[in-house]
C-alpha positions in Angstrom: -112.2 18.2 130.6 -111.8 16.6 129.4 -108.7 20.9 129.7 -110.4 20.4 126.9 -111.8 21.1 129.6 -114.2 23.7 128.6 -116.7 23.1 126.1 -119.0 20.9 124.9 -131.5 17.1 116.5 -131.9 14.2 115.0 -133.8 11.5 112.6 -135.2 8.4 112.4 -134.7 6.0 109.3 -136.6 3.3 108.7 -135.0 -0.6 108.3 -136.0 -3.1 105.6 -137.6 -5.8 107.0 -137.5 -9.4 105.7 -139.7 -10.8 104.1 -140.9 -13.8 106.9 -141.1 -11.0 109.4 -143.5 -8.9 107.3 -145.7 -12.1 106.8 -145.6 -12.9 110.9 -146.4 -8.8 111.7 -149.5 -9.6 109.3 -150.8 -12.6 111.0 -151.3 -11.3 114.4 -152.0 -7.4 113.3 -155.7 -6.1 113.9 -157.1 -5.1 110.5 -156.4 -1.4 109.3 -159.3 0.9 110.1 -161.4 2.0 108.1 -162.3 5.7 107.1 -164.2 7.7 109.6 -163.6 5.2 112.2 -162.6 6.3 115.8 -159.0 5.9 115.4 -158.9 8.7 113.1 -160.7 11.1 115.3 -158.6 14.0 117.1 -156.0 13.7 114.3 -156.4 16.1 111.5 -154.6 19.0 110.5 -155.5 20.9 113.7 -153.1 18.2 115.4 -150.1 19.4 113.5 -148.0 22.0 115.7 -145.7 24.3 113.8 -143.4 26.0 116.1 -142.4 29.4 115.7 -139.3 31.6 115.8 -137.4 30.7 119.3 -139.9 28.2 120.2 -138.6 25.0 119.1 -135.5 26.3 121.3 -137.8 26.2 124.3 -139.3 23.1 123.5 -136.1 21.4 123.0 -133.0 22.3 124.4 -131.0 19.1 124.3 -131.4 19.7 120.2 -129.4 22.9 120.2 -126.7 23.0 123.2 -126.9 19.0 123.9 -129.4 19.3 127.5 -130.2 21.2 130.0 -127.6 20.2 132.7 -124.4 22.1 133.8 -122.6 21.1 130.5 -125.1 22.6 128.7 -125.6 25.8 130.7 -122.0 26.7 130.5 -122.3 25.9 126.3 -124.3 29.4 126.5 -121.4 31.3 128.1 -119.4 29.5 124.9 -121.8 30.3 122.4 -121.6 33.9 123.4 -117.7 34.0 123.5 -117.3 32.6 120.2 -118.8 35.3 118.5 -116.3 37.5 120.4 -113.1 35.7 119.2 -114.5 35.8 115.7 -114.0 38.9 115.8 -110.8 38.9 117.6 -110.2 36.3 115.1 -110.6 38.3 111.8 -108.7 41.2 113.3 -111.6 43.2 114.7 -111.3 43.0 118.1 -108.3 43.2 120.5 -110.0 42.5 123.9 -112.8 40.8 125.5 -114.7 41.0 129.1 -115.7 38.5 131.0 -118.0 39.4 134.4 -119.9 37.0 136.6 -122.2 39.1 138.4 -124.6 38.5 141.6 -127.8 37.3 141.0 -126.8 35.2 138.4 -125.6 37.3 135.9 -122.8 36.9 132.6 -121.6 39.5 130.5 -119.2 39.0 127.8 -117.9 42.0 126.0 -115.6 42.9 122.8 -114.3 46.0 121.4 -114.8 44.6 117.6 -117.3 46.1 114.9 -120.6 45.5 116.7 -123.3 44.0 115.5 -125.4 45.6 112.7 -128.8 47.8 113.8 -129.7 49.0 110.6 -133.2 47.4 109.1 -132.4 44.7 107.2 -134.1 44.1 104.2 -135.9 40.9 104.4 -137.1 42.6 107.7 -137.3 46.2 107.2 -139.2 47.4 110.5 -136.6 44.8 112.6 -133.3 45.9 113.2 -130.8 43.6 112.1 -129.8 42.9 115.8 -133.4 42.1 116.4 -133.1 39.3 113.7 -130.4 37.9 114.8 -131.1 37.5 118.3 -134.6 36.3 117.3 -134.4 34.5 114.6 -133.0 30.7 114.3 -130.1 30.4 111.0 -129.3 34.1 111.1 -125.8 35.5 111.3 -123.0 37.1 109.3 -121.5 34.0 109.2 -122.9 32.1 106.3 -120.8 34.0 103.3 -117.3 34.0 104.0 -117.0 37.3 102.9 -117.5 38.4 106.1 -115.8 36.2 108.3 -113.0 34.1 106.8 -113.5 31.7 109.3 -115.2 31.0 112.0 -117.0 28.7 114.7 -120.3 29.9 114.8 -121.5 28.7 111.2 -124.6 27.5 111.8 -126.1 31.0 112.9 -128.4 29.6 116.0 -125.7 30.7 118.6 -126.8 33.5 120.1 -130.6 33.0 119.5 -130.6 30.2 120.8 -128.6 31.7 124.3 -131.3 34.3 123.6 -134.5 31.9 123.7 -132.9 30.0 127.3 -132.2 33.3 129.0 -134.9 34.8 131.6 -133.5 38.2 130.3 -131.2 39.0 127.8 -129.6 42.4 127.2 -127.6 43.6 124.4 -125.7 46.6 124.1 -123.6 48.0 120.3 -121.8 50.8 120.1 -121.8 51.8 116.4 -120.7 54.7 114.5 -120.1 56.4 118.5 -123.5 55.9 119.3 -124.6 53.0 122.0 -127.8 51.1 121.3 -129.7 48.8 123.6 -132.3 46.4 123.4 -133.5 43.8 126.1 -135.4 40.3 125.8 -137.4 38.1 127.9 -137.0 34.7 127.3 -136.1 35.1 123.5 -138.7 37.7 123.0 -138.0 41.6 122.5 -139.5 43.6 125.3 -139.4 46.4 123.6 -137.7 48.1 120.1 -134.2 49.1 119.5 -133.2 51.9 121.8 -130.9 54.6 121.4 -128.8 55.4 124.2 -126.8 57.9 123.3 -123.1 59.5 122.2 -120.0 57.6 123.2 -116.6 58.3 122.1 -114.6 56.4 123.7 -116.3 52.7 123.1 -117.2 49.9 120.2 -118.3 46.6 120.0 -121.1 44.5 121.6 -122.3 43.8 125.6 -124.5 40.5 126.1 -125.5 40.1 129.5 -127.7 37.5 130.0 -129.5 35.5 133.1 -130.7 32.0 132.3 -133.9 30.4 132.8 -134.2 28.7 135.7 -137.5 27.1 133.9 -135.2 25.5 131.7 -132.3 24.5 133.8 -134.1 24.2 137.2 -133.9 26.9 140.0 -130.2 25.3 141.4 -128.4 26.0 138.3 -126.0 28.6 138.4 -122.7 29.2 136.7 -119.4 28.0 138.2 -116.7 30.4 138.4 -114.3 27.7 138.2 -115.5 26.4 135.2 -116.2 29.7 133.4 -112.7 30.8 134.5 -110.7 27.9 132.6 -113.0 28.5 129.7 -112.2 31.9 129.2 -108.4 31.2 129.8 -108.3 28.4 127.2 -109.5 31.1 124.7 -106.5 33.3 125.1 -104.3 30.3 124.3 -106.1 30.1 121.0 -105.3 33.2 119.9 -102.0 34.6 120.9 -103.2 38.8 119.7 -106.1 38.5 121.5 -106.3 40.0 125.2 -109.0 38.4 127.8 -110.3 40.2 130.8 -111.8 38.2 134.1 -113.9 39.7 136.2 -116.3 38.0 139.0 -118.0 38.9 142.3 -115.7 37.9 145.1 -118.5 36.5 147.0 -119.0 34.2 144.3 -115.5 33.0 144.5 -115.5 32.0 148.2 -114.1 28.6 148.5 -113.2 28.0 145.0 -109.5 27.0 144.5 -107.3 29.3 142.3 -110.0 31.5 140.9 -109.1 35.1 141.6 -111.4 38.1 141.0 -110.0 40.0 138.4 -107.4 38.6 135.9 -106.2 39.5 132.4 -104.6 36.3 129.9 -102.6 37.1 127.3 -100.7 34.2 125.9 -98.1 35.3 123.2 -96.8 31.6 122.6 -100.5 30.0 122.2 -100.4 26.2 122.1 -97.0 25.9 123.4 -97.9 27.9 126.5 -101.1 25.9 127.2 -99.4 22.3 126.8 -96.3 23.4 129.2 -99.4 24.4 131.5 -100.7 21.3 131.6 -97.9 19.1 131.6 -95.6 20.6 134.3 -94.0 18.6 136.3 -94.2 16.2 134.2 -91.1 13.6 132.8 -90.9 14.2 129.1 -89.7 11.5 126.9 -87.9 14.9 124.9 -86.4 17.8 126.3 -88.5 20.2 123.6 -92.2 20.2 122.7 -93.0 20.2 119.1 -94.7 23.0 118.3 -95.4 25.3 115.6 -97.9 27.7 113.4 -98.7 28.0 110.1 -100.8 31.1 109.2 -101.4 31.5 105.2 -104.0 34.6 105.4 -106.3 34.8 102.4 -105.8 30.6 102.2 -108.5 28.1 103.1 -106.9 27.3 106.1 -104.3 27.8 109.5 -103.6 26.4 112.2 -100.9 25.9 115.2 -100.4 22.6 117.3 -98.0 21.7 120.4 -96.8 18.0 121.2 -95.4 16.3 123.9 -94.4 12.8 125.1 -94.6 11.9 128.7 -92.6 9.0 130.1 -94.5 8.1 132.8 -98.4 9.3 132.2 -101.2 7.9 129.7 -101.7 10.4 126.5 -104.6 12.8 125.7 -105.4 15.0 123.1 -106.9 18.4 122.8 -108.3 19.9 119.6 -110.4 23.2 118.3 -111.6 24.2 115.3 -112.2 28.1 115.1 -111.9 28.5 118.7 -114.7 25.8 119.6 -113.4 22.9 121.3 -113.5 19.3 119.5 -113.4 16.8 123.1 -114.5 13.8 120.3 -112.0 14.8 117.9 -112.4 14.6 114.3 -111.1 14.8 110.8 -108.2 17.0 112.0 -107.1 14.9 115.0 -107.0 12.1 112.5 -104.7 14.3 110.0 -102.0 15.0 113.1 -101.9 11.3 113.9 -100.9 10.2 110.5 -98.7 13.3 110.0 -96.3 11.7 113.0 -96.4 8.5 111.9 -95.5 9.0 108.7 -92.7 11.6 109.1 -91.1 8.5 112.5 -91.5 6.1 109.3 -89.3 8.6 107.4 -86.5 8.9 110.1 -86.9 5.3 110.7 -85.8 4.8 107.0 -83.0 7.2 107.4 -81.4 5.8 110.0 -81.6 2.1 109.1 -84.8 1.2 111.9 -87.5 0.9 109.0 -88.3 -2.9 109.8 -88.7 -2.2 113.8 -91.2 0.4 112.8 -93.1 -1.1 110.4 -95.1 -2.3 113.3 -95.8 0.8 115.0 -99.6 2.4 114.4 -100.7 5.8 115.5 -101.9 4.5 119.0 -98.4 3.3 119.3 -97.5 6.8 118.8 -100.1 9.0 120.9 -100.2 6.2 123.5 -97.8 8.7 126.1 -98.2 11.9 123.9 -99.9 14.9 125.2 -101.0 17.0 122.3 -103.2 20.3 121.5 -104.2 20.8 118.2 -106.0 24.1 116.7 -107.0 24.7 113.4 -108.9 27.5 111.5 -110.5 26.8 107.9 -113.7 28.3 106.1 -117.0 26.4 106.5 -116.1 23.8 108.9 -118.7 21.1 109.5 -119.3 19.8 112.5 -121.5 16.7 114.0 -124.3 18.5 115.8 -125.2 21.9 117.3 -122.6 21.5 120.4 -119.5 20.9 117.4 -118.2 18.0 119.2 -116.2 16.6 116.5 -114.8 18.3 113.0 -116.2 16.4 110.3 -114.3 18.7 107.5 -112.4 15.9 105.1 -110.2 18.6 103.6 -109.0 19.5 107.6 -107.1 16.3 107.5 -105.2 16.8 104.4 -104.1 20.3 105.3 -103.3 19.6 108.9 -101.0 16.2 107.3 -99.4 17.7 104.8 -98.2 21.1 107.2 -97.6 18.9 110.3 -95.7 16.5 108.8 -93.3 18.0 106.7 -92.4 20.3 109.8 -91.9 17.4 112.2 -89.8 16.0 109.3 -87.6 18.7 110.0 -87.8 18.7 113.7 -86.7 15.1 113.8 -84.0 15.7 111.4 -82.8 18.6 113.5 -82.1 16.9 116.7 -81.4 13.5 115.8 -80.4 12.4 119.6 -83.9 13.6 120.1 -85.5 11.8 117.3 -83.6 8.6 118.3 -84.5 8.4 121.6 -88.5 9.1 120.7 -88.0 6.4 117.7 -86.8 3.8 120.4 -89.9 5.0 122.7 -92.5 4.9 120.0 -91.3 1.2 119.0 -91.0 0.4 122.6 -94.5 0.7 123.3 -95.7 -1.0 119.8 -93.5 -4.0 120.7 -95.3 -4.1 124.4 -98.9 -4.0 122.7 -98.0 -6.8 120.7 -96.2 -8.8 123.3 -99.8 -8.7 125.6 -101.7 -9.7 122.4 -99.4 -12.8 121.8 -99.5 -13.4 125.9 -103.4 -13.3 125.5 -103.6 -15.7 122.4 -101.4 -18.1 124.1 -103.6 -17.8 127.0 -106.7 -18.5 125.0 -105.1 -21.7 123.6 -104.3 -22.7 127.3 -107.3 -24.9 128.8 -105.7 -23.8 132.2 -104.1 -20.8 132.7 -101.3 -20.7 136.0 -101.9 -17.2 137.6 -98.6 -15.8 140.5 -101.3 -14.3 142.9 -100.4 -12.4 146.1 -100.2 -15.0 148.8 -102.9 -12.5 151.3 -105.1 -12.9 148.0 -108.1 -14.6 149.1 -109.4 -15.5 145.3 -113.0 -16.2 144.8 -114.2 -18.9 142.2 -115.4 -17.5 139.4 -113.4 -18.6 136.1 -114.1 -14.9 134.3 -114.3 -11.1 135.6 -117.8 -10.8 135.1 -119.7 -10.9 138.2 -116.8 -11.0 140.4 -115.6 -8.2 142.8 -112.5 -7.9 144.7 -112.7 -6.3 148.3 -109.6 -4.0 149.1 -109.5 -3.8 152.9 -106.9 -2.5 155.1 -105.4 -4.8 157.8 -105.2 -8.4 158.7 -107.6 -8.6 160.9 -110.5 -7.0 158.5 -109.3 -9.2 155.9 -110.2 -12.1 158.2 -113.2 -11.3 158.8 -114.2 -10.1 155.3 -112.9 -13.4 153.8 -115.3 -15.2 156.6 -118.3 -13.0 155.3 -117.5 -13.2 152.0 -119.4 -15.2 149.0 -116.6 -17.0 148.0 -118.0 -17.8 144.4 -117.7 -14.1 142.8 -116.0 -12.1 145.8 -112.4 -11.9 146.5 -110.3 -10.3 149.3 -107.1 -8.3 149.4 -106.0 -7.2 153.1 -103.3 -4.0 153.1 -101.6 -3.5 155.7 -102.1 0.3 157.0 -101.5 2.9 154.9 -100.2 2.8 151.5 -97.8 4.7 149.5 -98.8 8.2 148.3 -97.9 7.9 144.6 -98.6 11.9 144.2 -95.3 12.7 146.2 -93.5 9.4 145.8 -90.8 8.8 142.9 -91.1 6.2 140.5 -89.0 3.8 142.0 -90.4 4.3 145.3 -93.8 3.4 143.4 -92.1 0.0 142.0 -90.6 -0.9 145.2 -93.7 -1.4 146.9 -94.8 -4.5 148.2 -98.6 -3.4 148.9 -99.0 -1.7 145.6 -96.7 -4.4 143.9 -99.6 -6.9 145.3 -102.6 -5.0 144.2 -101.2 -4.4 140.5 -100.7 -8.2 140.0 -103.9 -9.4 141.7 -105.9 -7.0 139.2 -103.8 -8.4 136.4 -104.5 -5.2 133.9 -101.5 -3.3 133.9 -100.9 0.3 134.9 -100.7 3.7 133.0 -100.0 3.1 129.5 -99.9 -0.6 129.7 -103.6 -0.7 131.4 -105.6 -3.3 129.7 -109.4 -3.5 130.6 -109.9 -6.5 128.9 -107.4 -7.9 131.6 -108.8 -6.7 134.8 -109.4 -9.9 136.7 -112.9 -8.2 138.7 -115.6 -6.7 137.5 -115.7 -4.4 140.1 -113.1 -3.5 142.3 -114.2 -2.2 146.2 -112.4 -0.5 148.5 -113.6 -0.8 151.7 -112.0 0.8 154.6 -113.1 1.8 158.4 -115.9 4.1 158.7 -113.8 7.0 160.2 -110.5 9.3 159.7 -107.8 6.6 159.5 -110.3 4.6 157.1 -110.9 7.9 155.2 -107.7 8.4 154.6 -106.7 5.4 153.6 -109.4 5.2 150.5 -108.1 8.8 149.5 -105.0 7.0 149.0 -106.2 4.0 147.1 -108.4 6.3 145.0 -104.9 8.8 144.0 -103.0 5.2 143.2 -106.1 4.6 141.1 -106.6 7.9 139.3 -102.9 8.2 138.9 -101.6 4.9 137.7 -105.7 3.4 136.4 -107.2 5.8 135.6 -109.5 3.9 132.6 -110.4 1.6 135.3 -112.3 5.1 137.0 -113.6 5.5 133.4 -115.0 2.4 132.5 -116.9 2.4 136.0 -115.1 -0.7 137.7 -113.8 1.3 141.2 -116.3 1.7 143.7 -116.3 2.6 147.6 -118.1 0.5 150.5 -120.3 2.2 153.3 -119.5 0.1 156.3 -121.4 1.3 159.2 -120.1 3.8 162.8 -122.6 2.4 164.9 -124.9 -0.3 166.1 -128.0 0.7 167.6 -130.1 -1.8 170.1 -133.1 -1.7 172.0 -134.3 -5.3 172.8 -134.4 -7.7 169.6 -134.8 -4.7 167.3 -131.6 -3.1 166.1 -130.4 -0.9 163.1 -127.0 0.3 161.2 -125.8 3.7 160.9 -123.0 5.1 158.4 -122.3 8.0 160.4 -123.3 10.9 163.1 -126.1 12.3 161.1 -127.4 8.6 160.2 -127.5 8.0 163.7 -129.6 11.1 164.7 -132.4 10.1 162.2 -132.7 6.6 163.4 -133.0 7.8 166.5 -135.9 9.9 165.4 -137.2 7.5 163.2 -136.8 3.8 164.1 -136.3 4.1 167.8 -138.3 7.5 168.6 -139.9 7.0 172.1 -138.8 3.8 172.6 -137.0 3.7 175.6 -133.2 3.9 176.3 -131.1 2.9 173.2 -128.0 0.9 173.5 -125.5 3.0 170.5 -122.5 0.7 170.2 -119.3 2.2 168.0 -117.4 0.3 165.8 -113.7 0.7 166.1 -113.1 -0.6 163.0 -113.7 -3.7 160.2 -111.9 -6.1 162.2 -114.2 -5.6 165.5 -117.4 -6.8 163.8 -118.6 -10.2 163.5 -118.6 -11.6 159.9 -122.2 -12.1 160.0 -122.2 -8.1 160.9 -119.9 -7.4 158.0 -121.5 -9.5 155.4 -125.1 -7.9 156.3 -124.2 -4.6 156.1 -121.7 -4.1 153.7 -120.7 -7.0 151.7 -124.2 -8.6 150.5 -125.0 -7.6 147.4 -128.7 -7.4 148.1 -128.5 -5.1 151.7 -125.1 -3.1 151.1 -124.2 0.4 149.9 -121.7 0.9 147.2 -121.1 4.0 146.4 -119.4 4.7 142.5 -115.9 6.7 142.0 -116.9 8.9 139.2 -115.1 11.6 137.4 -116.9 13.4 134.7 -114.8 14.2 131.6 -115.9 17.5 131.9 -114.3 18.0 135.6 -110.8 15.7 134.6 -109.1 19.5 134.9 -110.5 20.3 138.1 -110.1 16.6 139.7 -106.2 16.7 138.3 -105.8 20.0 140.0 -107.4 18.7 143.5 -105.3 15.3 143.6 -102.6 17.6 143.2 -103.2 20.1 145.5 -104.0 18.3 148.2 -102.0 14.8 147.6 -98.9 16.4 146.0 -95.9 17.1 146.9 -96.3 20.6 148.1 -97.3 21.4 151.4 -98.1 24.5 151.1 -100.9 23.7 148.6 -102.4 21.6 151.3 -102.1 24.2 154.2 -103.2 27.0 152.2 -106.6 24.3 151.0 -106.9 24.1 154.9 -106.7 27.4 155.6 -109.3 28.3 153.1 -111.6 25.7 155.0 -110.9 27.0 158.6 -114.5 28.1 158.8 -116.1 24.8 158.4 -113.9 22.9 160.9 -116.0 22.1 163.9 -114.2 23.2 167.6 -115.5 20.3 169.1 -114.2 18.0 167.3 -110.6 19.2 167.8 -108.2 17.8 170.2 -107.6 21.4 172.0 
């Protein structure tokens, strides 16, 4: 995530149809049926289901919190932790709790005004906690009375956690007395309870277990996951303190997740972007960053931008608290607001017809930028508040953001300069591959400076075609022999390549290997990537089926991730399965990936048949073309298996590469001392 990281029904209209198409449906359509005919019979008004209170939740899910996967699980923790910061938000509450318990459990806890148990009047012999947790489009949070703003404005938040939960406990402490009520599955097992006295304590406990009827009996919350969720909140609000707590045997093996941890985050948005960007080369010594808070106004909000010399762009936005991954109307309001105020210091300092050029890609293409607003009745696409669609959230972000970079600019005009020159750097690059690709179109044959260990296959256009990374000379000879040399092409490497996690940028342009592979794929890298460009539609690396070989695609895959990483995310990078072993007995013989492949053919294909001849490949280059091509090359018998990475896990895979390709060793000793328990003796050389 996407850091962005964290967070996450529908109708049908109907199209005109011509005219000629209405005549054809008429021709070969049965006639209508008649009254009392069989085709009305079973549908009457018995047939018409109206669902009740929580049950539509339980019926369906995916309309409410977008599914029932692990996105979707974790949007409960969200929904419940949004209340919280709304009242952190409106000066209520100063703290919340977080615990992950055994068995399952969540519990998220606030020291703000509790929700109301009084009857309510609509309801008089429900509490008003009862309604709320019950009932679908009830909350405090429709009249901005009572919350100025707010994320949770469609008032099916917590019901809706309520109806997905096996069990579902609430606890208020009002007025120094604690009350308690407990659900099953969104229905109260009981009435309002009162505890008793306390003193000391205010605010409301939900702890709640979800259904494994809904989510399936492996789903379970990960610490990881609920850990950077809960962080990212502090960000957002600088006066608000957050407490982590989770079982530590829930923690076992997970990296950089400790126990207990308190986030408090005085700097907000500026603190979270210098997070996520260190290390990084910065185009500008300073972030922009800033806050405008105008209480009693329609709106506030606080951002932090960067640009990165050397790494693609990405934004990160909220509205109220809730995470916007798609963006929206206030996204759209900070891009304009820096291209405008460049424009203005272009004019000023005599560069107005170099940047008349530039759009906001141009500008965000490198810029790292987190973005949090806060405005009365937002409106959101959907349930799960993907994307802001608030018009007025644009203006008000524009107009604050721009005047203020206006001033940033003006204030450090070495600074300003040398961002100008990047900003119009990169539009003049974008328009120098557009003309490159127009001249190409015009070109009836288009000259191509192609590695000379390429072994190009045929096919005039990327689709279809795959390119086969390999490492050595000796598999590339025997790949390019098993090969179809109409749509599959082959790139030998010799050994291992360059780590680009640890390696400099020049190192990185010095290199022959990587040097070959760049121009053979003919897209670009980083911020230059093209996928319109890329010269395969699918892109294989295929490597020996055992440590060395292992390595080596962990390797190609950082280069990948690091310097392509849109060629990961439009699906193009995939890894082959070439087979350890051979097995023989007589004229029958079989394939097997690994050790525990080769156990199961032995208990499967060859149980009982006599004495098995296991033959183990020492690598590509020992078997036969015919070998190769059969089990791992032909489109029709091999295994290819995808390099995915879900935008929801970008933080944690960003975090692994580095840990364990970087340039710290220690990282990498302390991941292998974490692991000591799974290594197995016998396979170490003691």
């Amino acid at each position: 995530m996407t850091d962005n990281d964290d967070l996450f029904g529908g109708g049908t209209a109907k199209r005109a149809t011509p005219a000629s198409a209405r005549n054809a449906a008429v021709k070969v359509s049965r006639p209508a049926p008649q009254a009392g005919t069989p085709d009305e019979a079973g549908y009457d008004a018995s047939a018409i289901e109206v669902l009740e209170g929580l049950e539509p939740v339980r019926r369906r899910p995916g309309m409410y919190i977008g599914g029932t996967d692990e996105k979707a699980l974790h949007h409960l923790f969200a929904e419940v932790i949004d209340n919280s910061m709304d009242e952190a938000v409106a000066g209520h509450a100063t703290f919340i709790e977080v615990e992950l318990e055994e068995g399952g459990w969540l519990s998220v806890t606030d020291n703000g005004r509790g929700i109301p148990v009084d009857p309510h009047p609509k309801f008089p012999k429900k509490s008003a906690l009862e309604v709320i947790m019950t009932t679908l489009h009830a909350g405090g949070k429709f009249d901005s009375k009572v919350y100025e703003t707010s994320g949770g404005l469609h008032g099916v938040g917590v019901s809706v956690v309520n109806a997905l939960s096996e069990i579902l406990e609430v606890e208020v402490a009002r007025g120094q007395t604690l009350y308690r009520q407990i659900f099953t599955r969104g229905t109260p097992k009981g009435k309002l309870e009162t505890v008793g006295r306390v003193l000391n304590r205010r605010g409301t406990k939900v702890r709640f277990k979800p259904d494994h009827q809904i989510f399936g009996a492996d789903a379970h919350f990960q610490p990881r996951r609920l850990f950077k969720m809960a962080r990212s909140k502090a960000y957002l609000f600088g006066g608000v303190e957050i407490r982590w707590k989770c079982a530590p045997s829930l923690i076992e093996g997970a990296t950089n997740v400790p126990a207990e941890a308190t986030f408090k985050f005085p700097n907000g948005l500026k603190d979270y972007l210098l997070h996520d960007i260190e290390g990084k080369e910065l185009v500008t010594d300073q972030i922009f960053a800033g806050k405008i808070t105008k209480p009693g106004s329609h709106g506030s909000l606080e951002w932090a931008v960067a640009w990165m010399a050397n790494e693609d762009g990405f934004s990160t936005s909220y509205c109220n608290t809730v995470p916007t991954p798609e963006g929206g109307t206030h996204e759209n309001g900070l891009r304009i607001a820096l291209l405008r105020a460049l424009r203005d210091h272009a004019e000023r300092v005599n560069q107005a017809k170099r940047m008349a050029a530039v759009t906001t890609d141009d500008v965000m293409a490198t810029c790292a930028s987190m973005l949090s607003v806060f405005i009365r009745e937002p409106e959101f696409q959907g349930q799960t508040k993907d994307k802001l669609a608030t018009v007025e959230a644009g203006r008000i972000v524009e107009n604050a953001i721009r005047d203020t970079f206006d001033h940033w600019l003006a204030a450090s005009p070495q600074q300003a300069n040398k961002l100008l020159d990047w900003v119009i750097d990169r539009a003049e690059e974008r328009l120098r591959r557009r003309q490159e690709k127009e001249v190409a179109r015009k070109t009836a044959t288009r000259k191509l400076r192609l590695p000379g260990k390429l072994a190009d296959c045929s096919n005039a256009g990327a689709k279809g075609s795959e390119l086969f990374i390999v490492e050595g000379d000796s598999a590339g000879g025997s790949a390019k022999q098993a090969r179809d040399r109409a749509s599959q092409a082959v790139l030998p490497l010799r050994g291992k390549i360059l780590n680009v996690a640890s390696a400099g940028k020049e190192k990185l342009h010095q290199n022959q290997q990587l040097s070959d592979l760049v121009q053979a794929l003919g897209c670009g890298t980083g911020s230059q990537y093209r996928d319109a460009d890329l010269r395969y539609e699918k892109v294989v690396i295929m490597t020996d089926a055992d440590v060395d070989g292992a390595h080596i695609a962990s390797l190609l895959i950082t280069f990948f991730y690091r310097q392509m990483p849109r060629l990961i995310d439009e699906g193009h990078l995939y890894l082959a399965v070439p087979p350890l072993y051979r097995l023989t007995l007589g004229s029958k013989s079989a394939y097997a990936r690994d050790d525990a492949d080769r156990e199961r053919l032995m208990k499967t294909v060859f149980k009982g048949s006599g004495k098995v001849e296991i033959g183990r490949f020492k690598g590509l280059g020992e078997m036969l073309p015919a070998q190769l091509k059969e089990t791992t090359m032909d489109p029709k018998k091999r295994l290819l298996l995808k390099v995915v990475v879900n935008a929801d896990d970008k933080p944690e895979a960003s975090d692994a590469v580095e840990r364990l390709m970087g340039n710290k060793p220690e990282a990498r000793f302390a991941f292998i001392q974490e692991r000591a328990a799974f290594a197995d003796e016998a396979d170490l050389d003691i």
